[in-house]
Backbone bond lengths (Angstrom), bond angles and torsions (degrees), N, CA, C in turn:
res aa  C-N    CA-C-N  psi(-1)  N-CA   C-N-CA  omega(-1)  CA-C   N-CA-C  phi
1 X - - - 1.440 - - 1.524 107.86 -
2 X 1.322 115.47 88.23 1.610 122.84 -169.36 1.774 103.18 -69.77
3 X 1.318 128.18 -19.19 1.305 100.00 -174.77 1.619 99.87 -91.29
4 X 1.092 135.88 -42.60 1.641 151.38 151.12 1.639 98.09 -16.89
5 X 1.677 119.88 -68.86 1.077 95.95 176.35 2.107 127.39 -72.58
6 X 1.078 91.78 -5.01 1.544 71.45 177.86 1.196 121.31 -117.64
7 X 1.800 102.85 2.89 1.871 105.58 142.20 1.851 112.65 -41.32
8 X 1.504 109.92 -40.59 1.246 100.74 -135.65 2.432 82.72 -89.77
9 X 1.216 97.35 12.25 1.653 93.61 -167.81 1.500 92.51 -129.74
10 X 1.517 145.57 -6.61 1.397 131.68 159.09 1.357 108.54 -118.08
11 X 1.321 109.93 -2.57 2.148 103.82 163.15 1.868 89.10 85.44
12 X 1.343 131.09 17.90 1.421 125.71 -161.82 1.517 102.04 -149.39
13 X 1.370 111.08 126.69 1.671 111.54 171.20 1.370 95.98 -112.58
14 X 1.682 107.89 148.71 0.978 101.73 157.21 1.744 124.90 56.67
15 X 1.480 105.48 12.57 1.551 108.91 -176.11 1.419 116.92 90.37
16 X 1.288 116.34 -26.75 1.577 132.24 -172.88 1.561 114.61 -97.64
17 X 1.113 139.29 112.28 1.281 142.92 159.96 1.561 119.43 -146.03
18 X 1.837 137.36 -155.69 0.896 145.12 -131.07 1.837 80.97 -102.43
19 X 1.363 107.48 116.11 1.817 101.29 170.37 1.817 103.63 125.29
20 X 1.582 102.10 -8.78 1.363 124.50 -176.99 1.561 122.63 -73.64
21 X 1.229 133.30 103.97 1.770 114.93 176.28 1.614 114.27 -57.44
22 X 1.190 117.51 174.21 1.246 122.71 140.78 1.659 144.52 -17.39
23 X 1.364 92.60 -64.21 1.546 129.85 -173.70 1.964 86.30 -65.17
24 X 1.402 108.34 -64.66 1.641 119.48 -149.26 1.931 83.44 -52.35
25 X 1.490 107.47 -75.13 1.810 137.24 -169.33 1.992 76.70 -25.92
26 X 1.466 117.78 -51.59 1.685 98.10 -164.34 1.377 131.69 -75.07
27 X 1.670 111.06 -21.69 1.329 142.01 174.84 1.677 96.89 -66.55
28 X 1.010 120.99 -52.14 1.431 124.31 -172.74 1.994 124.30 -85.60
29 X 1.308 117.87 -22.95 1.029 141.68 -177.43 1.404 132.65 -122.85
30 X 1.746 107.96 8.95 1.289 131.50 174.83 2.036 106.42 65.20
31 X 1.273 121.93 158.91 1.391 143.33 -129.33 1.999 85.52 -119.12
32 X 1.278 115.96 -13.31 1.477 90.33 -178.10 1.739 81.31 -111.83
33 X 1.945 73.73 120.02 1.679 90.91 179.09 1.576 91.66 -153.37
34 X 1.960 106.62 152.91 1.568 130.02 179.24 1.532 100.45 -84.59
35 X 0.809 149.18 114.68 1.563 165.12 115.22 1.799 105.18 -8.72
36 X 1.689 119.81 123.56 1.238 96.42 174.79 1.624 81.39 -153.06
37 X 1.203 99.08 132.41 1.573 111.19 -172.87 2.079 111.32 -100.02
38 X 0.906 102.05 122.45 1.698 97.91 177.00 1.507 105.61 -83.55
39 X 1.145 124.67 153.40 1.543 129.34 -171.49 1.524 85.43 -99.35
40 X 1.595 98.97 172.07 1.737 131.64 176.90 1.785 101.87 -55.96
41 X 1.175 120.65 152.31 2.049 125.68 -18.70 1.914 90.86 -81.63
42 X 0.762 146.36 -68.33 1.251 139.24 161.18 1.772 132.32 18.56
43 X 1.198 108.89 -7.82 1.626 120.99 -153.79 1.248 118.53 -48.20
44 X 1.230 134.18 122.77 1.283 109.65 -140.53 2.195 85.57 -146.01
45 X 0.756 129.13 -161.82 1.906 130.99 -167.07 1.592 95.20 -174.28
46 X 1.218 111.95 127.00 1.447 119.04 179.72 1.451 109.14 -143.43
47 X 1.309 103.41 133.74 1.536 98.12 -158.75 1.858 82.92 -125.51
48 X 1.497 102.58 130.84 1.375 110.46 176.08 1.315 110.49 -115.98
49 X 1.606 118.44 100.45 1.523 132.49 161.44 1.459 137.54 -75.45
50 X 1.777 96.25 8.95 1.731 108.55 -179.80 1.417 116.18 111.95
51 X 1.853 106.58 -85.84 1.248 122.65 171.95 1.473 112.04 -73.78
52 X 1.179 103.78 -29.29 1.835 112.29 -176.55 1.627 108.43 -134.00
53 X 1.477 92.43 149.16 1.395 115.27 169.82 1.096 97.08 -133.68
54 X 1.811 96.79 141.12 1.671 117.04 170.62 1.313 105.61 -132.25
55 X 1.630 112.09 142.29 1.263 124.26 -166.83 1.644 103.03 -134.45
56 X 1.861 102.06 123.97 0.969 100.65 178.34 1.473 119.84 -137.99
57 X 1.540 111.26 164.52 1.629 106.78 -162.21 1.667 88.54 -126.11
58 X 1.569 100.41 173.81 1.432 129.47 161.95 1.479 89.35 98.72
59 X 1.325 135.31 53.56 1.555 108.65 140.94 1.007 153.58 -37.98
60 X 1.196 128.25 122.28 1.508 145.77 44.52 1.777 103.37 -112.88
61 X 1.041 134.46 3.83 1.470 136.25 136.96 1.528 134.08 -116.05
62 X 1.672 87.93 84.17 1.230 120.98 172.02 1.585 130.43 -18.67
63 X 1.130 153.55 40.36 1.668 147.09 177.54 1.698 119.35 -64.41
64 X 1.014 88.30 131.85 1.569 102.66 168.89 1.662 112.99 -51.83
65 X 1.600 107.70 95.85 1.450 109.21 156.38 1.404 137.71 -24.90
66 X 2.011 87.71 -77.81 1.467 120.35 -172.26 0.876 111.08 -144.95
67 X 0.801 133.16 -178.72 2.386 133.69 179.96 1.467 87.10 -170.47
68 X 1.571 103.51 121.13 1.394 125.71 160.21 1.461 130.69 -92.68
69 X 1.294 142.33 98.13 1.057 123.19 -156.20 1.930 108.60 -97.09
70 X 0.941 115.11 116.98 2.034 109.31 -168.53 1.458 119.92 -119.21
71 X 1.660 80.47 103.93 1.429 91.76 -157.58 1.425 99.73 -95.43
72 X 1.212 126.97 29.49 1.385 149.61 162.04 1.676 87.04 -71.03
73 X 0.798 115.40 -62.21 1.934 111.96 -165.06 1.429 115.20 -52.96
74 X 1.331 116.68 -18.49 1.657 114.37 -161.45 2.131 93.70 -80.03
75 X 1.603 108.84 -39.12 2.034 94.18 162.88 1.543 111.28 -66.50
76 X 1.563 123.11 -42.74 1.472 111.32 -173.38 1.312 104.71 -69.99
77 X 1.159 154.18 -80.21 0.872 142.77 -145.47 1.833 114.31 -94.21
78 X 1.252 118.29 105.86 1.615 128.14 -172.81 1.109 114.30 -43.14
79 X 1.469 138.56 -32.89 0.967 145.92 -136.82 1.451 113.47 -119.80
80 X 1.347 107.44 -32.24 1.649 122.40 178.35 1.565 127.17 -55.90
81 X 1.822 102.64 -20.46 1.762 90.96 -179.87 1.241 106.51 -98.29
82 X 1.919 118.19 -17.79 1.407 104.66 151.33 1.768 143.24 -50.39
83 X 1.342 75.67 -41.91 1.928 93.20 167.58 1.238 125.11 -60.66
84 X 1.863 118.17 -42.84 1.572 112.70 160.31 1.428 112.55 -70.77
85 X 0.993 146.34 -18.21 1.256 157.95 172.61 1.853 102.82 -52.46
86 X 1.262 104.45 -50.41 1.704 105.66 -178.19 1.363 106.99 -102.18
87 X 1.005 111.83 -21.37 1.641 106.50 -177.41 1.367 105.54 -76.56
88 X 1.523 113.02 -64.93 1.487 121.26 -165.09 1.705 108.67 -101.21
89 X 1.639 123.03 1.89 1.040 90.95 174.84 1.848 111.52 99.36
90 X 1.319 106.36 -47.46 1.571 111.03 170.28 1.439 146.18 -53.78
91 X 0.834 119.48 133.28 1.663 105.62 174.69 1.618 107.74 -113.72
92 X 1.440 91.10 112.75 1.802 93.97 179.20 2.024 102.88 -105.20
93 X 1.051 113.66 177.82 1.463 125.63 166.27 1.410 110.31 -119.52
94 X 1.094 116.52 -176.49 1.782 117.98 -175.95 1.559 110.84 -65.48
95 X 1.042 118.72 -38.33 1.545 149.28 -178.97 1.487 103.54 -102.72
96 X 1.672 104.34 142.27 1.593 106.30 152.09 1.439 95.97 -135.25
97 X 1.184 122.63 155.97 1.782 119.60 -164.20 1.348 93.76 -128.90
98 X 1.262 116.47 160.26 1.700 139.38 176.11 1.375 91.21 -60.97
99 X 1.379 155.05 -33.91 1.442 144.31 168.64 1.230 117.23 -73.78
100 X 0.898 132.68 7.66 1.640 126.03 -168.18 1.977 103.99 -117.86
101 X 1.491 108.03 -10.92 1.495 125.23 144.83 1.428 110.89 -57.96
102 X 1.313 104.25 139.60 1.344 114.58 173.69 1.535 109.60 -60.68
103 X 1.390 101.79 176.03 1.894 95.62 179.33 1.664 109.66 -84.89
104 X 1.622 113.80 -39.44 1.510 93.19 163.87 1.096 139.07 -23.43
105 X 1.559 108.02 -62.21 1.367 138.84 -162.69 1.983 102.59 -59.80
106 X 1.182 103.90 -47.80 1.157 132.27 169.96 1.881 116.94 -57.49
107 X 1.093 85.17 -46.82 1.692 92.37 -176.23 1.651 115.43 -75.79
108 X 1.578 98.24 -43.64 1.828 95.64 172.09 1.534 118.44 -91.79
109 X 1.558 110.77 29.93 1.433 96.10 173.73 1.529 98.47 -105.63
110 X 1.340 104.61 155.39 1.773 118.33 178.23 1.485 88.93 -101.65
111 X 1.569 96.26 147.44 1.563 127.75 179.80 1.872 93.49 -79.26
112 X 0.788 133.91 136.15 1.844 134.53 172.09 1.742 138.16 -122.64
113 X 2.536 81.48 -22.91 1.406 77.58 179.28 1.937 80.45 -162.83
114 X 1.124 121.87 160.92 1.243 129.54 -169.41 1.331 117.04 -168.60
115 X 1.707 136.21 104.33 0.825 124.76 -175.82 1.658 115.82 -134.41
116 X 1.496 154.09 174.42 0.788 128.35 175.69 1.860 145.30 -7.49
117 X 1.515 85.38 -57.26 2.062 102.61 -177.92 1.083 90.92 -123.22
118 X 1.829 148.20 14.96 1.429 113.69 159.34 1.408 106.99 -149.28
119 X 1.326 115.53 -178.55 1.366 108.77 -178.49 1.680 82.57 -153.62
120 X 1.854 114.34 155.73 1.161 124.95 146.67 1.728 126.78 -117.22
121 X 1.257 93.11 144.81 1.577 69.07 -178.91 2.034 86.74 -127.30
122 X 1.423 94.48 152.90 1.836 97.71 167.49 1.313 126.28 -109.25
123 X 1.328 133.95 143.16 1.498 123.86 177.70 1.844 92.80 -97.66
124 X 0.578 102.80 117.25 1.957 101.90 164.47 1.316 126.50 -82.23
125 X 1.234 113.22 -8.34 1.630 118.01 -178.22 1.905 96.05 -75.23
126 X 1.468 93.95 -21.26 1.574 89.84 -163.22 1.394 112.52 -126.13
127 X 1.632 96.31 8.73 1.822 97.02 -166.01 1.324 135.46 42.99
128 X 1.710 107.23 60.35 1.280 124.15 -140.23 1.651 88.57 -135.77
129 X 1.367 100.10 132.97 1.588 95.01 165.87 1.653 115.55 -153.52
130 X 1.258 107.16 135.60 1.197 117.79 -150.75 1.633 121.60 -90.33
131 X 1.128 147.67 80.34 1.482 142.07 -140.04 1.684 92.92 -95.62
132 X 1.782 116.24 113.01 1.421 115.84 147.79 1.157 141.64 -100.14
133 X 1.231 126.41 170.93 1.479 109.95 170.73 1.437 105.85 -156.25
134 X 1.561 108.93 178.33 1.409 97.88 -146.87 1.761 126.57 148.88
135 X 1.271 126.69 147.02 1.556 103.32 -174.39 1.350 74.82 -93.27
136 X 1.688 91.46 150.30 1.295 140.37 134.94 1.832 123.01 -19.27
137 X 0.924 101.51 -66.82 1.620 82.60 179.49 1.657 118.59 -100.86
138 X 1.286 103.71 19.44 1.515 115.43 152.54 1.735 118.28 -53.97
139 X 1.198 73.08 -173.01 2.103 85.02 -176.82 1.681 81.06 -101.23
140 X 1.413 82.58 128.92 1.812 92.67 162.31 1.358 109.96 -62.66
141 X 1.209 123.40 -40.92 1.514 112.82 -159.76 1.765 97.68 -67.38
142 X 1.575 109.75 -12.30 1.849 97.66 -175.86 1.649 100.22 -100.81
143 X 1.517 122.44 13.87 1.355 108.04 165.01 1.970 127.44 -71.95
144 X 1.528 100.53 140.98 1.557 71.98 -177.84 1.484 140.38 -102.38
145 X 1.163 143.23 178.41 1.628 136.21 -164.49 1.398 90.69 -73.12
146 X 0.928 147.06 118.36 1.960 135.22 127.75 1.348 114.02 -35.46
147 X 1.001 85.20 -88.83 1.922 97.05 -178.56 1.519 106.62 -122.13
148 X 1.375 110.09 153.61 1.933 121.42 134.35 1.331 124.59 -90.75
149 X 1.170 116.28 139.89 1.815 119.32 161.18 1.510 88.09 -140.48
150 X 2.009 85.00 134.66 0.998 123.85 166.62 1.619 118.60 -118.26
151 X 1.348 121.43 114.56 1.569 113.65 164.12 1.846 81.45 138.47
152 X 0.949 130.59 0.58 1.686 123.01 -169.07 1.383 109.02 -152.47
């Protein structure tokens, strides 16, 4: 999954990552997006594009925090790998697995947390951390991504 891996090596999906406005995250991630406002002192702007959420602080000039990318959604929701498919161009499957990263991508991430059904691993060059899941005495490389966050 070449754009997955090189989220996880320029800190940016899709053009959009941590340093991003509003305006940029919509140009790059298409305009039908959920609005989610964080209340006081915390205030926070979350823009939900489906596959990705971006969350951003410093009101009244908005920057991209973090951008989560949840690729948990492409089995829940049926409809979503058709939608990156026209929107962005992508072809995802229901699943994307820790093997379907390149081996770089793979090679500079540190292992951080590992427990029965999940494992994380982080890239730090990019403040990237990788949520799997999955049995345990499987092949890691067939566990699958949940999510990315980038920026935290």
């Amino acid at each position: 999954m070449e754009a997955i891996s090189q989220a996880l090596v320029t800190g940016y999906f899709l053009g959009t990552g941590p340093g991003s406005t509003p305006a940029e995250a919509q140009e790059h991630l298409g305009t039908a997006v959920r609005q989610q406002h964080g209340s006081m002192p915390h205030r926070l702007l979350r823009l939900d594009f489906g596959l990705v959420e971006a969350t951003f602080t410093g009101e009244p000039h908005w920057k991209c925090r973090w951008l989560s990318v949840h690729t948990h959604r492409l089995a829940e929701m049926p409809s979503l790998p058709a939608e990156c498919a026209k929107r962005y161009g992508l072809e995802f499957s229901e699943t994307v697995t820790w093997g379907q990263l390149s081996p770089e991508v793979r090679d500079s991430a540190e292992l951080v947390d590992m427990s029965p059904f999940s494992m994380r691993y982080r890239l730090p060059a990019v403040k990237a951390t990788v949520h799997l899941s999955g049995n345990p005495e499987g092949d890691e490389l067939d566990r699958v991504i949940e999510k990315i966050s980038i920026g935290v």
